[in-house]
C-alpha positions as CSV (number, residue, x, y, z in Angstrom):
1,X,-131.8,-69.1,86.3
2,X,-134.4,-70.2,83.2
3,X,-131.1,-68.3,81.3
4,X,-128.6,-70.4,82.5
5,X,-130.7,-74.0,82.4
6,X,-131.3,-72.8,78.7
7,X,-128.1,-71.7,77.9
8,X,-127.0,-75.5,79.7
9,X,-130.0,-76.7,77.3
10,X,-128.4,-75.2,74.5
11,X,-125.0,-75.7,74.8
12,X,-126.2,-80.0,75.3
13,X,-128.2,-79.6,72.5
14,X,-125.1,-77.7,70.7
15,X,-123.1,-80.7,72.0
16,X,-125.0,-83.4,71.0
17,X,-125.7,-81.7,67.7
18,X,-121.6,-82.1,67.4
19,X,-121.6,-85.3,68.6
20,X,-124.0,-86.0,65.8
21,X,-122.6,-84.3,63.2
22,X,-118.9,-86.1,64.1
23,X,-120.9,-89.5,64.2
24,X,-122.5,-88.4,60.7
25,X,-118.8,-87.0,59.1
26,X,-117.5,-90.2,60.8
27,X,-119.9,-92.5,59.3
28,X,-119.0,-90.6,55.5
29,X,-115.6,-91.2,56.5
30,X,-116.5,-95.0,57.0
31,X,-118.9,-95.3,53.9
32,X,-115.9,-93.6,51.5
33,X,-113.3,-96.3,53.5
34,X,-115.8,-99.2,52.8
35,X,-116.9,-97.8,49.2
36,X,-112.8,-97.5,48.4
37,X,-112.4,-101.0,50.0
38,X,-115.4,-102.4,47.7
39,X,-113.8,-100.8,44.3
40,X,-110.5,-102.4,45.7
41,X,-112.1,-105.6,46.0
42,X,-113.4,-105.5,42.9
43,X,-110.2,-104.7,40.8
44,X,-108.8,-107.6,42.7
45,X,-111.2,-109.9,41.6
46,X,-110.7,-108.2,38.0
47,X,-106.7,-109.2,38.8
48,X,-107.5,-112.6,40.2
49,X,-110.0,-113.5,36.7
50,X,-106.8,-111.9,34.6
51,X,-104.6,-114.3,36.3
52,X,-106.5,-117.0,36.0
53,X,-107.5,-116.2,32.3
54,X,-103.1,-116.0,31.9
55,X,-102.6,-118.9,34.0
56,X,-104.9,-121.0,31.6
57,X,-103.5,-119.4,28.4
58,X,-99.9,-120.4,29.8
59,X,-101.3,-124.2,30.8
60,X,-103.2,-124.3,27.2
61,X,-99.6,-123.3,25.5
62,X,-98.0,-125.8,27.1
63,X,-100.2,-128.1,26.0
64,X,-99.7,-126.9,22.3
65,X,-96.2,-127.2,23.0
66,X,-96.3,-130.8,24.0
67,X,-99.0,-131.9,21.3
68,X,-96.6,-130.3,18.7
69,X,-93.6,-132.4,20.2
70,X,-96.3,-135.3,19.7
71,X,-97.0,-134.6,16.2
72,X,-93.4,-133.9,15.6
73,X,-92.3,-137.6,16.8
74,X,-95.4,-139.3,14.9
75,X,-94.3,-137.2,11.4
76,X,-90.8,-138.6,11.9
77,X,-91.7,-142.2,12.6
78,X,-94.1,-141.8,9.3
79,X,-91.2,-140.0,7.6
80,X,-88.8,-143.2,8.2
81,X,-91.6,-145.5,7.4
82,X,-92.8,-143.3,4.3
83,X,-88.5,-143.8,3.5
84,X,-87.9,-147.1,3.5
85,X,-91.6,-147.7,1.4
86,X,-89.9,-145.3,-1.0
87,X,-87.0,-147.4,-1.2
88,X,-88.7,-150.4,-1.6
89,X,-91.0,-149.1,-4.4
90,X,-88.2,-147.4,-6.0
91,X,-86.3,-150.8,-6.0
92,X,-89.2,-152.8,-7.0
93,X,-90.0,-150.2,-9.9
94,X,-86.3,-150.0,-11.4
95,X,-85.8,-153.9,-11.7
96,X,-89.6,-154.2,-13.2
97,X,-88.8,-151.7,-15.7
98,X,-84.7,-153.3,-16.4
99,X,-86.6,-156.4,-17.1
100,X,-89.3,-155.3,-19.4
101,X,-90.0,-156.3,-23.0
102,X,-89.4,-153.0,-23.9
103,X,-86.0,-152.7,-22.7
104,X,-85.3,-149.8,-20.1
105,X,-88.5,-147.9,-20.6
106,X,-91.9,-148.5,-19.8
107,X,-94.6,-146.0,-20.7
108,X,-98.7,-145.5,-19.9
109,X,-101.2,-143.1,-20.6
110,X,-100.2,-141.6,-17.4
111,X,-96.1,-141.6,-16.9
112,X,-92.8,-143.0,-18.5
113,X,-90.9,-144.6,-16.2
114,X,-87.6,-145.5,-17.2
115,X,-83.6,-145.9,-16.6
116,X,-80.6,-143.3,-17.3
117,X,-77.1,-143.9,-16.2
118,X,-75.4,-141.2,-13.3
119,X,-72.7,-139.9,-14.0
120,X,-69.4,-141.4,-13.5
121,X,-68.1,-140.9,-9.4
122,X,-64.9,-141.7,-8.0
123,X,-64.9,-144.2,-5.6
124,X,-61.8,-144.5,-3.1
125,X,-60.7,-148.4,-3.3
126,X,-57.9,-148.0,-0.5
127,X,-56.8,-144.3,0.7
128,X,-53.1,-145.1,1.7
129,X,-52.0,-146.1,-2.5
130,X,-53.9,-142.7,-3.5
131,X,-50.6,-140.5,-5.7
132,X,-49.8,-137.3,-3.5
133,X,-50.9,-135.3,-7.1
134,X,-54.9,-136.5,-5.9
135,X,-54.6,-135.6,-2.3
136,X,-56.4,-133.0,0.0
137,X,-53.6,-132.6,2.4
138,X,-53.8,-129.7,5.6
139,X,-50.5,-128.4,6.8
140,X,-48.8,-129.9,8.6
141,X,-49.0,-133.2,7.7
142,X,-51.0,-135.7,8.9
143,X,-51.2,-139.4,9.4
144,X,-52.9,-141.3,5.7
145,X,-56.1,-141.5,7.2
146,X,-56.8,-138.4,7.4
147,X,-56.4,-137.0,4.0
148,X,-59.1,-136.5,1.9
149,X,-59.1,-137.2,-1.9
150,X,-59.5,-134.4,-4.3
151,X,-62.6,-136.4,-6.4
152,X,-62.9,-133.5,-8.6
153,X,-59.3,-134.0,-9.8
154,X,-59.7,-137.9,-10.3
155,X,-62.4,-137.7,-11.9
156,X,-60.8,-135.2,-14.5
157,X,-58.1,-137.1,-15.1
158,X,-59.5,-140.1,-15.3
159,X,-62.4,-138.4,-18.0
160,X,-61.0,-135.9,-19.6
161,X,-57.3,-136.1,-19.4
162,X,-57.8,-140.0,-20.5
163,X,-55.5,-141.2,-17.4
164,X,-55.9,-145.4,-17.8
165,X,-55.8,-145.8,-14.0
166,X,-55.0,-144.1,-10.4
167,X,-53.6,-146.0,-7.9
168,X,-56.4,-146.5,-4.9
169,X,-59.7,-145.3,-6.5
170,X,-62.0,-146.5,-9.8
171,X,-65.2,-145.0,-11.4
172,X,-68.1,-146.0,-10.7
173,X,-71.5,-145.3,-12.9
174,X,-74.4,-146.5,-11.2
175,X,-78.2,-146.1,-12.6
176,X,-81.5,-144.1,-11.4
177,X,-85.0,-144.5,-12.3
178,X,-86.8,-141.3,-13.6
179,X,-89.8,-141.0,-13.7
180,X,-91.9,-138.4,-15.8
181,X,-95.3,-137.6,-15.4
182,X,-97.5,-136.7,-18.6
């Protein structure tokens, strides 16, 4: 009987050294889940602090974006402002210079400012007495108002092929201020 209670010894012993081995490979099992769950974990928190690092680029070009449509609206208000000083120093510098001692020419150490005559340009008086010979017409034709005059052709014919006058336009010179730097 010592056989048998020893052979029952052994086989618990035999069993419980299964159940302990199964708890153990169960346990490995668990500590490979959890390790595989941590390094998942961790590449979503890698993820999450690439999203958030992409999330804040796209936020920081959108505020590029609107401070360039910013800058764009203050450079066009300083454009138009920067235009119509232009215009008035332009003005205020062509009648100084027409009414100097020195005739149309004035002249310093640093520039010449002074006054030429444009070319001559046609100027349309009244479109409907213009001759057929100086029209832009399309096919088919339309109503006077919308024809176009052929300027080039005026303007030789009233230059160069000495024509005294055309019905509906005149020539018209006008004068610029140039200004050279030294």
């Amino acid at each position: 009987m010592s056989n048998v209670v020893r052979l029952m010894d052994v086989s618990e012993e035999s069993a419980d050294i299964k159940q302990s081995q199964n708890a153990i490979a169960s346990l490995l099992d668990r500590e490979a889940v959890a390790k595989k769950m941590f390094e998942n974990l961790v590449a979503i928190d890698e993820l999450e602090e690439r999203l958030n690092k992409g999330a804040q680029l796209h936020n920081d070009c959108a505020d590029v974006v609107s401070l360039c449509k910013d800058l764009k609206d203050v450079l066009s208000r300083v454009q138009k402002r920067m235009e119509k000083m232009q215009g008035v120093v332009n003005n205020g510098l062509f009648d100084e210079v027409k009414s100097s001692s020195d005739g149309d020419e004035i002249e310093t150490d640093d520039f010449v400012l002074k006054t030429k005559i444009n070319p001559p340009s046609v100027v349309v008086d009244d479109l409907k007495i213009v001759p057929k010979k100086y029209r832009n017409e399309p096919k088919p034709l339309p109503e006077w108002k919308d024809w176009a005059v052929d300027k080039n052709a005026v303007k030789s014919a009233l230059t160069k092929e000495k024509v005294k006058k055309i019905d509906g336009v005149h020539l018209s010179c006008k004068e610029s201020l140039v200004i050279k730097l030294r």
